[in-house]
C-alpha positions in Angstrom: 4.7 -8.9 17.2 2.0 -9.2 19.6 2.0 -13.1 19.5 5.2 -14.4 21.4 4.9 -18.4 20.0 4.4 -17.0 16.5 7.4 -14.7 17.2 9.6 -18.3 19.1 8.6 -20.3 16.1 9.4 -17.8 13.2 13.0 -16.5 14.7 13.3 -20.7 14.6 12.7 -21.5 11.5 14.9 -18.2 10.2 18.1 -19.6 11.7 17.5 -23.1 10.0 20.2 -23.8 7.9 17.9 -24.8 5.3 16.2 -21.0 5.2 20.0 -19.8 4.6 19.4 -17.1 7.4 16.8 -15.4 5.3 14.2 -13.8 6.5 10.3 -14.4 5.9 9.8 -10.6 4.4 12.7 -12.1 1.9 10.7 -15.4 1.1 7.8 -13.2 0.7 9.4 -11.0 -1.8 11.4 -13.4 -3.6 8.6 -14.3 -6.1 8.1 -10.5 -7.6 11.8 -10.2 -7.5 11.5 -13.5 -10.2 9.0 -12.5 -11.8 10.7 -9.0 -12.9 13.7 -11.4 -13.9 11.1 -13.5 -16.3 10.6 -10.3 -18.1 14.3 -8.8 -18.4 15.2 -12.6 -19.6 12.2 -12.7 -21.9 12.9 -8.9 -23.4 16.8 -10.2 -24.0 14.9 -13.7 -26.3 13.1 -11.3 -28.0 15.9 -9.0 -29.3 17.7 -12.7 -30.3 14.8 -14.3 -31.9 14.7 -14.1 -35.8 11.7 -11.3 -36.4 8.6 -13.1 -38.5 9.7 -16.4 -36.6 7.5 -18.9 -34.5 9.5 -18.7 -31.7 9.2 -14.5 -31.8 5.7 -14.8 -31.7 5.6 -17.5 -28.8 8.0 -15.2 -26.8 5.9 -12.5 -27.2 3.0 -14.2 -26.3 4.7 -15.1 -23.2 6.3 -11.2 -22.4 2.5 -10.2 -22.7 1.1 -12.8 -20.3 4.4 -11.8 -18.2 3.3 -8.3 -18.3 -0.3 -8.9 -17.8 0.5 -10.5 -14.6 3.3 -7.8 -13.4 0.4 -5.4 -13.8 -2.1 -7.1 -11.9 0.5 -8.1 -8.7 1.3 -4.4 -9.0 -2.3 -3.5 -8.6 -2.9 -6.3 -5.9 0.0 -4.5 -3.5 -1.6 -1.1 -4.2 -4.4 -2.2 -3.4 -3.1 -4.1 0.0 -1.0 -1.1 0.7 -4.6 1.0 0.7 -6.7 -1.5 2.9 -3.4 -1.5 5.6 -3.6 2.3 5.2 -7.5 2.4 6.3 -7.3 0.4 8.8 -4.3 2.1 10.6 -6.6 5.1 9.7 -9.4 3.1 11.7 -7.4 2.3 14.8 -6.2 5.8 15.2 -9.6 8.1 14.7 -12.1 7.7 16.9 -15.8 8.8 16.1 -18.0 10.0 18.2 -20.7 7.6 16.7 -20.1 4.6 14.5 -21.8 5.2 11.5 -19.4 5.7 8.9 -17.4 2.8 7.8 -14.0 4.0 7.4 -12.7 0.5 5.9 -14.1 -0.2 2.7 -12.9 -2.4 -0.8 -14.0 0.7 -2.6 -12.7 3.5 -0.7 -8.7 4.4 -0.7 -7.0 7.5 0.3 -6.2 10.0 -1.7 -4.0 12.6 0.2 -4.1 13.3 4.4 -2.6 16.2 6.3 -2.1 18.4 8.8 -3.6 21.9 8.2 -4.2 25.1 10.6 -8.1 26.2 11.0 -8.2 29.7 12.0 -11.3 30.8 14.7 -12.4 34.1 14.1 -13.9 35.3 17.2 -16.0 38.2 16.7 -17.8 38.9 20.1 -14.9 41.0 21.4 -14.2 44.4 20.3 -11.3 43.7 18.4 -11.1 40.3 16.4 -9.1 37.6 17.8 -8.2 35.4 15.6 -7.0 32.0 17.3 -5.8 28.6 15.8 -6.3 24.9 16.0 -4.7 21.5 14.2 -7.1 20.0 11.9 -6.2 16.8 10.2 -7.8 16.5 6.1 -8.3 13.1 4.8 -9.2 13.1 1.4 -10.5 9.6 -0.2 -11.3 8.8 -3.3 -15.4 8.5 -2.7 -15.5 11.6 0.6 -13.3 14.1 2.5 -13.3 13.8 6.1 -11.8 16.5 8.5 -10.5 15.8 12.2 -9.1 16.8 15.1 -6.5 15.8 17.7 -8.0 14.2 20.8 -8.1 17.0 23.5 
């Protein structure tokens, strides 16, 4: 969005005839989309192929190498979907020093939130109790706790 050639060239090449009107997201999905067709095809051989057969255990060779590789583009887009989620994290919380690198290969989160921290103040004669947002991030490897920007 932020590059307006990129932008010019892109809405170009998605009202080419050749690109059928499709959009890139659509390009970009297609493969999965065949891939999970491979293994609804392949499941449908299976059920057809003579059990004991040579061409049973060639098709289930191929379902497993199909599955092996759903499983790992699965994994792949989780793990994507986590680094996008850090760094979106990263551009919205600001530290007050830089020490703790928020993006990480290992690191992922878990569960975030809003939650209500409740100040006891006890100075006074009678206790008044006030509250403020805190925001909870829980990853996988530390918890870190923040608050809105005053």
């Amino acid at each position: 969005n932020g590059n307006a050639g990129f932008q010019q060239v892109l809405e170009r090449l998605e009202s080419d005839p050749v690109c059928q009107r499709l959009s890139l997201k659509s390009f970009l999905i297609l493969p999965f989309q065949r891939i999970t067709r491979l293994k609804l095809l392949l499941q449908n051989i299976l059920k057809r192929t003579r059990p004991g057969s040579e061409e049973e255990v060639q098709a289930t060779q191929a379902y497993d190498a199909l599955e092996k590789l759903i499983k790992d583009c699965n994994e792949n887009v989780q793990r994507m979907k986590s680094t996008e989620e850090l760094i979106y994290l990263s551009q919205k919380i600001e530290f007050e020093c830089k020490i703790f690198p928020l993006i990480s290969q290992s690191r992922r989160l878990v569960k975030c939130g809003e939650l209500t921290a409740l100040d006891f103040n006890n100075l006074s004669p009678k206790w008044k109790v006030t509250t403020r947002p805190i925001y909870l991030h829980l990853f996988n490897d530390c918890l870190l706790l923040s608050r809105p920007k005053e």
